[in-house]
C-alpha positions as CSV (number, residue, x, y, z in Angstrom):
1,X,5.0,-39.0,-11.9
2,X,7.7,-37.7,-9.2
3,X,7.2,-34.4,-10.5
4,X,4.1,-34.3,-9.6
5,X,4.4,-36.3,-6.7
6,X,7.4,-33.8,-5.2
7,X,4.5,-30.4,-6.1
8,X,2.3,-32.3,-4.4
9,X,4.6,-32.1,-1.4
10,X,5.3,-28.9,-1.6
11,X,1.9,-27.9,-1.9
12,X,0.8,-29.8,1.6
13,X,3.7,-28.1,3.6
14,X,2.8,-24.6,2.6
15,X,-0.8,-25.6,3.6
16,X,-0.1,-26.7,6.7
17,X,2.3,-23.4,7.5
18,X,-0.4,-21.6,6.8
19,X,-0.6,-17.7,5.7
20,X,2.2,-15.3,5.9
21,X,2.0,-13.4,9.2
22,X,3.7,-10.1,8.0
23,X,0.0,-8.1,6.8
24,X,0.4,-5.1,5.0
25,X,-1.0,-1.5,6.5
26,X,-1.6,2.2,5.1
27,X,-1.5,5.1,7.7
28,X,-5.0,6.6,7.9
29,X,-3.9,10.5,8.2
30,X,-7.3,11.4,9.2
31,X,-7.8,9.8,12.4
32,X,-4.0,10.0,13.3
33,X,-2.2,12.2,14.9
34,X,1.7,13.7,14.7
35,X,1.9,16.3,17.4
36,X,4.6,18.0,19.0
37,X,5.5,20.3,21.8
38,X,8.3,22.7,22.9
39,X,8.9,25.0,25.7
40,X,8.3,28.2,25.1
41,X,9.7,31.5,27.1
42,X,10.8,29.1,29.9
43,X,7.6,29.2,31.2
44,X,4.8,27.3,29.3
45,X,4.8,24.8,26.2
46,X,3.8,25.3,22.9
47,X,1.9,23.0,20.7
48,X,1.5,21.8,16.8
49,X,1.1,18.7,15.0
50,X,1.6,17.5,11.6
51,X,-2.1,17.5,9.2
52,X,-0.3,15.7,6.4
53,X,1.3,12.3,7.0
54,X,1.7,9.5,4.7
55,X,3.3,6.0,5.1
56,X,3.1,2.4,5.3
57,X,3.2,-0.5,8.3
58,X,4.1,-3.9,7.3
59,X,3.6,-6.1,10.8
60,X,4.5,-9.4,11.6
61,X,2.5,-10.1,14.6
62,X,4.3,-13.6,15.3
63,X,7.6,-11.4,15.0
64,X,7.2,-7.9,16.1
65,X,10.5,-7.0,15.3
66,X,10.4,-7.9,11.7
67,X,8.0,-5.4,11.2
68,X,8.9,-2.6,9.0
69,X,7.6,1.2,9.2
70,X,8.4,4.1,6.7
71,X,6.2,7.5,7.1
72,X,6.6,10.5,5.1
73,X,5.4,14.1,7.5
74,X,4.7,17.1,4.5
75,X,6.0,20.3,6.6
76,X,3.6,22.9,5.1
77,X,0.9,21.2,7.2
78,X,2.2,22.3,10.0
79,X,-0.6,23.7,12.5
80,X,0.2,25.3,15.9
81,X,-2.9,27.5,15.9
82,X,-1.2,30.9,14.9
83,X,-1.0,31.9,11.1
84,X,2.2,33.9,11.2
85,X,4.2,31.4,14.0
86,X,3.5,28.6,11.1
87,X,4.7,30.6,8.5
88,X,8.2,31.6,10.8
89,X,7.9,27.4,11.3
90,X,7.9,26.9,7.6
91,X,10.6,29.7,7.1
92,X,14.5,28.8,6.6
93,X,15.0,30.0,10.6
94,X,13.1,26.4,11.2
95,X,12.2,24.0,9.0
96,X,12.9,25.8,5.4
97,X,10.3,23.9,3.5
98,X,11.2,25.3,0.3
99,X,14.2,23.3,0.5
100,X,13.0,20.3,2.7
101,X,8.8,19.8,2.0
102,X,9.0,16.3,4.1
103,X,10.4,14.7,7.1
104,X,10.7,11.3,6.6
105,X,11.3,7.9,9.3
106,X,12.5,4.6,8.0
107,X,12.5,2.1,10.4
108,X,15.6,-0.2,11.4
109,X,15.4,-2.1,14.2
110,X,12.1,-3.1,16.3
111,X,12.8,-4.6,19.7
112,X,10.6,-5.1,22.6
113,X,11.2,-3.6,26.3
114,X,9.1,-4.7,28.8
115,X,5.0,-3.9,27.8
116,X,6.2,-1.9,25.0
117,X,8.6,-1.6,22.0
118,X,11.6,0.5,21.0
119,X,11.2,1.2,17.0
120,X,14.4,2.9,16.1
121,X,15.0,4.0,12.9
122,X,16.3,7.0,10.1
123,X,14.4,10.0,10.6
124,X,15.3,13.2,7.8
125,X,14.7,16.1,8.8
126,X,15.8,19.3,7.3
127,X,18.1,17.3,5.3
128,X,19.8,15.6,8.1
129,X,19.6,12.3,9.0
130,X,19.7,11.3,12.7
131,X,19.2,7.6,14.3
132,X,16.5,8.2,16.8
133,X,14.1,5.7,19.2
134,X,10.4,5.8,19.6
135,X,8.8,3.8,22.5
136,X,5.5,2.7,21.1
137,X,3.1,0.5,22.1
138,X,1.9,-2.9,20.8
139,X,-0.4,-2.3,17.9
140,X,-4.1,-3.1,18.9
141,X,-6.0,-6.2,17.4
142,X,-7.5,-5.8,14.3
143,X,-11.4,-4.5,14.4
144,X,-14.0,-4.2,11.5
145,X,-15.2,-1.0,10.6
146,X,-19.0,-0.6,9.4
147,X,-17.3,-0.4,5.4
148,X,-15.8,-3.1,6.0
149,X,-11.8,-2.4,6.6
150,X,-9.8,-4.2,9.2
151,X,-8.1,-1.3,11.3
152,X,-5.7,-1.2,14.0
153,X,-3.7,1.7,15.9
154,X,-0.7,2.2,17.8
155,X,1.0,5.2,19.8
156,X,4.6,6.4,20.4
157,X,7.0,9.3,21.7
158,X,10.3,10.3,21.7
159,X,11.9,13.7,22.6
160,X,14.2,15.1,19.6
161,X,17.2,17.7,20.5
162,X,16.0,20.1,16.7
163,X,19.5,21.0,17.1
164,X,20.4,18.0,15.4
165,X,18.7,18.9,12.6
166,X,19.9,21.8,12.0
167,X,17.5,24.0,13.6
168,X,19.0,26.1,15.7
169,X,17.1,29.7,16.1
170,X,16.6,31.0,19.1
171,X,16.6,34.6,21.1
172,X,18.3,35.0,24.6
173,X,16.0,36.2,27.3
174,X,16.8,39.4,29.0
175,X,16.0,37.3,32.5
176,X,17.9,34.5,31.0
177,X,17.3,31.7,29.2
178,X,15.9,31.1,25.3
179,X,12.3,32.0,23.6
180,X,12.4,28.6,22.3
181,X,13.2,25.4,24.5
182,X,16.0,22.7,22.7
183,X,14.2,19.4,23.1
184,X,10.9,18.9,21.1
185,X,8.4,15.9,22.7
186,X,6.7,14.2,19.8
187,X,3.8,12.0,20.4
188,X,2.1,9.9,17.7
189,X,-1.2,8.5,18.1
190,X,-1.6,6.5,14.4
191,X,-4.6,4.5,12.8
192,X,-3.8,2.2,10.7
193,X,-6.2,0.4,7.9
194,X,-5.6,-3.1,6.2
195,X,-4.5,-2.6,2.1
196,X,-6.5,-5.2,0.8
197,X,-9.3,-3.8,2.9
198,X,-8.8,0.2,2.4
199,X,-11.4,2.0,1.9
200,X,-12.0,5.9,1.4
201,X,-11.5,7.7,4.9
202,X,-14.0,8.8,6.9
């Protein structure tokens, strides 16, 4: 009897606590977007993003910084809109995809500053791993899609020095200055769709 009496107990204070409010999330890669630009020649910027991205979102909307993100970028989608700059891209001068096929971000720490959040975390790239800090904004409510997922989105940037990761060409300019610039602005605009509620993307 005081067995059953002590499950009972426990049974009535989950109830009242209610569901967990970590919810688990899968990054829809076809209505995101992992772009990226770099100076180029001193004078304009050049532009790419990322077709290929994989990952997971675990939020915690009562906690923002307990959330949790892990992404994995495949290099060989690379796209900047010119066959043969991708291939030099893909190419051990850059990103040597041969050896390195993903770039991958683990987040560690998730703290909020002012309207938005700082996500910092492990990001591999080219077989190095650097520390780095995205300012992103709080993920949107959840909203029904006509199949019947929940989905949500979220956008961030940071600016990278790819000299930390190893890639380092460049040319000198006869007027001075390099072909390509050092710091690389990333900007992530993700979707995100509920697990339980996934559905094929369209």
């Amino acid at each position: 009897m005081q067995k059953q009496t002590r499950f009972a107990t426990v049974v009535g204070l989950l109830a009242l606590a209610g569901p967990a409010a970590a919810s688990d999330y899968q990054i829809d890669a076809s209505h995101s977007h992992v772009g990226f630009s770099v100076r180029h020649m001193m004078v304009s910027s050049t532009r790419g993003e990322f077709g290929q991205v994989t990952g997971t979102v675990q939020l915690d909307d009562k906690d923002l910084s307990r959330s949790k993100i892990e992404a994995v970028i495949e290099v060989t989608s690379i796209d900047t809109r010119d066959a043969k700059r991708d291939e030099h891209l893909r190419s051990a001068d850059f990103f040597d995809v041969a050896k390195h096929p993903t770039i991958t971000f683990r987040s560690t720490r998730i703290r909020r500053s002012g309207g938005s959040y700082l996500v910092t975390g492990d990001l591999t790239m080219r077989g190095v791993t650097r520390s780095v800090t995205l300012q992103a904004s709080r993920p949107t409510a959840e909203v029904k899609d006509p199949w019947g997922g929940l989905r949500r989105g979220l956008t961030a940037t940071t600016t990278l020095r790819r000299k930390d990761f190893g890639i380092s060409w460049n040319k000198a300019l006869d007027s001075g200055g390099l072909v390509v610039g050092e710091d690389v602005q990333v900007q992530l605009d993700i979707e995100l769709r509920h697990k339980q509620t996934a559905t094929a993307a369209r």
